[in-house]
N, C-alpha and C positions, 0 to 999 in steps of 0.2 A: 585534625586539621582545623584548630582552632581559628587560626588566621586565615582562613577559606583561601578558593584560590580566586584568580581572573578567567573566568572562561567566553570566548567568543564564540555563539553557533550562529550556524545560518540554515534556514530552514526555506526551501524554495516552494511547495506545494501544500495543502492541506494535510497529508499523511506525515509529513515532514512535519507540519506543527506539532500536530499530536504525539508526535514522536519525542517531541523538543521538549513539550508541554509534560511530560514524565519524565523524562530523565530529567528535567531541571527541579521537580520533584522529588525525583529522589537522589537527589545531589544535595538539595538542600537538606533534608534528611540526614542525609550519611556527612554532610560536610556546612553546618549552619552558615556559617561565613563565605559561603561562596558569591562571587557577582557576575553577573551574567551584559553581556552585550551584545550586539549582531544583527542578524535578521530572522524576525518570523512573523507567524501570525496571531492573532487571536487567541490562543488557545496558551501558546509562549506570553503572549502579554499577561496572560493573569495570573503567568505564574512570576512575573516581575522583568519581563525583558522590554525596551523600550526600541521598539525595528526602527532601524538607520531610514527602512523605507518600504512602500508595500511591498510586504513580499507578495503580492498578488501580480505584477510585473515578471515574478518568476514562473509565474503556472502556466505553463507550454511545451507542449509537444510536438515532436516528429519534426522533419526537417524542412518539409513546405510552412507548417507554421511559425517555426522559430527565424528562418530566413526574413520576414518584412521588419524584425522587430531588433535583426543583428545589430546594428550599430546602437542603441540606445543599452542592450546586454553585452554589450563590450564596453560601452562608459560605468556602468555598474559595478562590473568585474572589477575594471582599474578603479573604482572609488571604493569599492571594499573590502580589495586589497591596501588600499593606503590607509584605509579607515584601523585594519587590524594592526599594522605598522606604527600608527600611531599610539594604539591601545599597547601594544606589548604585550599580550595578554600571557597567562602560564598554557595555556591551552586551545586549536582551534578545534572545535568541535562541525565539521560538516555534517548535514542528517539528506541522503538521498541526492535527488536534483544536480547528478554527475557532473553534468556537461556545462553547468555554471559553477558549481563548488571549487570543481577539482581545477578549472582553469585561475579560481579567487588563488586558490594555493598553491600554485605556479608562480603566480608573481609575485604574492605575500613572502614564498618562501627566499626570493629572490631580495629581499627587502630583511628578511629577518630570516637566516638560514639555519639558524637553532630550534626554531621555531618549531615546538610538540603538534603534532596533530593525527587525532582520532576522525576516521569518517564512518556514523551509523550507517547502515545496510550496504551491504556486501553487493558489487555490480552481481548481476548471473552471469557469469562467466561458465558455468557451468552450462549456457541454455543457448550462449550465443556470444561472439567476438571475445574468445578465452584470452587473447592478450592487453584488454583490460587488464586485467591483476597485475599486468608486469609492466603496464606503462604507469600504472595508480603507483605504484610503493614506490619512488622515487620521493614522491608529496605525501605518502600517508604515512605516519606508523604504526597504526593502532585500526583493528577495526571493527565495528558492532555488526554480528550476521542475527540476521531474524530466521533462519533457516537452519536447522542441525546437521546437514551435509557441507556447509559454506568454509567452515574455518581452513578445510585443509588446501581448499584452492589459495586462499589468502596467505595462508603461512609457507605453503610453496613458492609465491611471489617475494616471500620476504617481508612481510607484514606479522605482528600478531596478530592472533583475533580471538576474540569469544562470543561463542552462541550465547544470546542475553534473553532467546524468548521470543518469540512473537507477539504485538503488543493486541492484537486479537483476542489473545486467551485471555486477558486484563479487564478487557469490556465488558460493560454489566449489558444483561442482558434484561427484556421486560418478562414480566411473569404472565401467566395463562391467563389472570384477571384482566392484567392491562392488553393483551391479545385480544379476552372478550368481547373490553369495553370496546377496542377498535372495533372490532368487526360490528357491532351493535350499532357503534353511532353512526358509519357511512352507510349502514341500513348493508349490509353484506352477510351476517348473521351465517347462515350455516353454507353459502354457497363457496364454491371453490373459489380457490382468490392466488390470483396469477400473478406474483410482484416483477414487475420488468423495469430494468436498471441498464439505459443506453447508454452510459458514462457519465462519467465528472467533470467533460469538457468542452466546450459548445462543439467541436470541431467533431469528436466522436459520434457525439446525440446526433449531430446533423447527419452524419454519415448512415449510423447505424437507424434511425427510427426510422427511416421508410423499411427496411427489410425486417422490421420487430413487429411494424403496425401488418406488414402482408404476412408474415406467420401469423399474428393473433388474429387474423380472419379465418385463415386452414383451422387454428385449433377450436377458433368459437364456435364455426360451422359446427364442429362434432361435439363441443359442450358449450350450448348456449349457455344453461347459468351461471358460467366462469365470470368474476368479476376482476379487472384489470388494475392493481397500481400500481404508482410511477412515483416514487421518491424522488425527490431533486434539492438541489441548490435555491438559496436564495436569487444568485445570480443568474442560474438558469428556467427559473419556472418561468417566465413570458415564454422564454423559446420553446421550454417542453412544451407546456399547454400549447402553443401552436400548431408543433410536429404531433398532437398528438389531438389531436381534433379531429380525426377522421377513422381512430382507431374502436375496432369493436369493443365488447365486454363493458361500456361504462367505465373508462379511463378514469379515475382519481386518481391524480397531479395531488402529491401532496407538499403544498406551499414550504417551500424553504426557508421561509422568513418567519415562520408562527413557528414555534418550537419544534424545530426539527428534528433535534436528535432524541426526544423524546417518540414523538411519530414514526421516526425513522424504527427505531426499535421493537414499536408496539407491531407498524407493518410486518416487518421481519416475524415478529413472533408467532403473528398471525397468520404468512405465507403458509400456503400446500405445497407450490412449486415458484423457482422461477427460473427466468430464463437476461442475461444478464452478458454487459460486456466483459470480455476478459481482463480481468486484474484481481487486485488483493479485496474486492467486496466477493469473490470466491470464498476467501476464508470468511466473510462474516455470516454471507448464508450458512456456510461451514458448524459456524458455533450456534446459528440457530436452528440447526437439522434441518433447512430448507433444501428438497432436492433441488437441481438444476442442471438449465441448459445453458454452455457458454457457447459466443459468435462475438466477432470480432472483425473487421477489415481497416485498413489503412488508406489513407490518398494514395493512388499509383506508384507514385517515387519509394515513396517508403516502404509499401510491397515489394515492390523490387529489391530494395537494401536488405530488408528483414528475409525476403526466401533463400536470401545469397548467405545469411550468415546465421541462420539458427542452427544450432546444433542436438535440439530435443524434438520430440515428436509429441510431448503433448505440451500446452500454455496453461493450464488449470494449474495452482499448486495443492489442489487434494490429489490428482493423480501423482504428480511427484514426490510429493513426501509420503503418501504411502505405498508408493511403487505400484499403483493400480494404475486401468482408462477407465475409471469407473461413472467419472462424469462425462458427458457428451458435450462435444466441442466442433466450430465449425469457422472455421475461421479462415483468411486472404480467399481466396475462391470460392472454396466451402461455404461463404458467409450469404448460404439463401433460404428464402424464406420457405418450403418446400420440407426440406431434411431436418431446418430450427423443429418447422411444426411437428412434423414425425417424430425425434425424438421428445416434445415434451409430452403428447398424445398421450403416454404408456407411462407416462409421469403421475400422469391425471385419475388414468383409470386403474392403475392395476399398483396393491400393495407391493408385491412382489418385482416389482422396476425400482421400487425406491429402497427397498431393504439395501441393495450393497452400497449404493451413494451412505444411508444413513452410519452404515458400518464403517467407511474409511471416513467420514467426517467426525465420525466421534476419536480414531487412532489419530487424527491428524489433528485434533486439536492437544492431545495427549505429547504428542511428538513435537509440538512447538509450545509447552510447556504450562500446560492448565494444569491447576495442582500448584505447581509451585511459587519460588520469589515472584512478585509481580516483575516484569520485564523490564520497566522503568527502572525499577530499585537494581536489577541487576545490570541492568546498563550504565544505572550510577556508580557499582563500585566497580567495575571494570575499568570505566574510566580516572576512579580515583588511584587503584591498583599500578594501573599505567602508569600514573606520574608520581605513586610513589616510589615506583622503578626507577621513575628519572631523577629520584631527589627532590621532587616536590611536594609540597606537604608534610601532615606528618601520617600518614595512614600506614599500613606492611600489605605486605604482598608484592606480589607484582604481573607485569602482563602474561596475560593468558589462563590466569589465574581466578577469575571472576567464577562468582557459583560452582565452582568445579566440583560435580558429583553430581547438578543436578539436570544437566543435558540429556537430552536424550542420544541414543547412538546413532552414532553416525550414518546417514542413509545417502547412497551414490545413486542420483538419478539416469536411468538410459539415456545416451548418447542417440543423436539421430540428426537429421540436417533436412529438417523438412519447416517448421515451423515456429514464431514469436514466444517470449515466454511473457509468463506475466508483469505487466508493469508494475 
């Protein structure tokens, strides 16, 4: 693909950047000449994207939150649907963030009806509102699963798609030294050290750190020298440190704004246990053999929507992809502080509570493809594969086609109708 192509993504939340931010790496890679335009963030800018506008504007959840802010995400939608219209681009690349994406390519497509377009991660249709997949393929034709169970929901729908990896397994991680150093310089040295992760949204933290801060009183009662930290956002440490000002164990809030992702890692490495809302920082404790406990709750409204239409019974993705309940989860009701503390208690004290956690997080990092292509790289040529199905470029292959041989097999998660999956 000498002559690269045009590709337009849009990337609405931080996971989404990072998502952006490798595959546009390994695009360029696989396809030097490629130009990039759309929306993302930080992490897209440095790989050469220049955002139409913050995508910090997209990072919102649930439907009481996204409600005050409806008409200004409906001006969006229409301005970046006209925006791609204008561009022509060979390709739109969606990454996540459904519920603004998929309406941009509603009216894009309306606008330019030839128009190719791939959307990364696969909705869970598998976990909750399966007719998702059939109302998507209409807009999509191509789709990136991060998950090795996903493609056959999506090709069922009429969609291609290919497992490209989980970009988890990609992440470097810090080594035993940089663990040491952590725990030496906040003076934590050999005490147990409890990493607790309310969310990545003001709205969640708010929700969840009252019933985190009354668990870590139950567990500290029974081991004082537990030391407590709290990783955050730049944009949220004033609020952690506030909500978290009254929490036992010597809380370190560690600043979002002084090298975070370095910090972030060294904590991680450092954790014994933690206890953590439900979503995809599951798999990161995952890949650093942190056990854990997940809890989770919603604003009422969204309780309600989520109990009416989930269709799994557990939200962890290390119990689904390796067909365990091996991690403890407590979540819409469940989410007290009482049964948080009871299961991480046995966390704390006893080897043998942590051995099966430690055993499906190492199959589950395995199964979402550590070891192999990096994920970026295989997401890049899936989606080069794609268009040169469609006659674009000059690459061979074609969709569905991506890394094949180095997936792992297929794994169908239990069916249930009790419970959210992870976001």
């Amino acid at each position: 693909m000498g002559d690269g192509v045009n590709i337009f993504l849009i990337a609405g939340e931080a996971s989404g950047d990072r998502l952006g931010a490798a595959l546009m790496a390994g695009l360029k890679t696989l396809s030097p000449g490629c130009r990039f335009d759309g929306i993302g963030g930080p992490e897209m800018a440095a790989q050469g994207l220049r955002s139409r506008f913050p995508m910090d504007e997209l990072s919102i959840m649930g439907l009481a939150e996204v409600l005050p802010r409806y008409f200004a995400l409906k001006r969006r939608i229409a301005e970046t649907a006209r925006a791609i219209a204008a561009a022509k681009p060979d390709v739109v690349i969606t990454i996540d963030s459904p519920d603004f994406c998929l309406r941009v390519l509603a009216q894009a497509r309306r606008l330019l009806p030839e128009l190719p377009t791939v959307h990364y991660v696969a909705p869970s249709v598998w976990a909750w509102r399966p007719g998702r997949a059939a109302r998507m393929a209409p807009l999509v034709d191509h789709v990136l699963a991060l998950l090795p169970f996903e493609p056959p929901y999506m090709q069922a729908a009429g969609m291609s798609c290919d497992f490209v990896g989980h970009p988890v397994v990609a992440e470097p991680l810090a080594s035993m030294t940089q663990a040491l150093d952590f725990r030496a310089r906040h003076g934590i040295d050999a005490a147990p050290l409890l990493l607790v992760l309310p969310g990545s949204r003001r709205g969640e933290v708010e929700r969840l750190a009252p019933v985190f801060g009354a668990a870590l009183r139950q567990v500290v009662a029974q081991h004082p020298a537990v030391r407590v930290v709290v990783p955050t956002t730049a944009a949220l440490t004033d609020t952690v440190r506030a909500l978290t000002a009254g929490w036992p164990g010597a809380p370190l809030v560690l600043d979002g704004a002084q090298g975070p992702v370095e910090a972030k890692r060294a904590a991680f490495a450092a954790a014994d246990v933690a206890l953590a809302a439900s979503g995809t920082v599951s798999l990161e404790l995952a890949a650093n053999r942190v056990p854990m406990v997940i809890a989770y709750d919603f604003n009422p409204l969204t309780r309600f929507l989520i109990r009416r239409l989930a269709r799994v019974d557990t939200a962890t993705l290390i119990n689904l992809v390796t067909d365990t309940r091996v991690v403890p989860e407590f979540l819409l009701e469940k989410c007290q502080p009482q049964p948080i503390a009871a299961a991480l208690v046995p966390l704390l004290a006893t080897p043998e509570a942590r051995a099966a956690q430690l055993q499906a997080m190492d199959l589950t990092m395995v199964r979402l493809g550590r070891g192999g292509t990096p994920p970026g790289l295989r997401a890049a040529r899936s989606v080069l594969d794609f268009l040169a199905g469609r006659g674009i470029g000059r690459g061979a292959g074609a969709p569905g086609q991506a890394a094949r041989g180095q997936a792992p097999r297929q794994i169908q998660p239990p069916p249930n109708t009790r419970v959210p999956p992870d976001s």
